[in-house]
C-alpha positions, 0 to 999 in steps of 0.5 A: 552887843556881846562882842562890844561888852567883851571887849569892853571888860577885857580892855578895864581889865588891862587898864585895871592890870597895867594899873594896879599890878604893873601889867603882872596878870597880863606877863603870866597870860602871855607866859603861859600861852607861849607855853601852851603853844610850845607843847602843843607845837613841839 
């Protein structure tokens, strides 16, 4: 049941971004994750 309310909350707020924001929370998520991974990769 944890798992469906996650998901549920996850999936608003990509809708709320998409939205509202253009998808702008969702490009600097995946920005910065690309990152991450990049210096944790090297």
């Amino acid at each position: 049941m944890r798992y469906v309310i996650v998901i549920a909350a996850i999936a608003f707020f990509l809708i709320w971004d998409g939205l509202y924001n253009h998808g702008h929370y969702l490009d600097v998520t995946v920005r910065e994750m690309s990152r991450i991974v990049r210096l944790v990769t090297g």
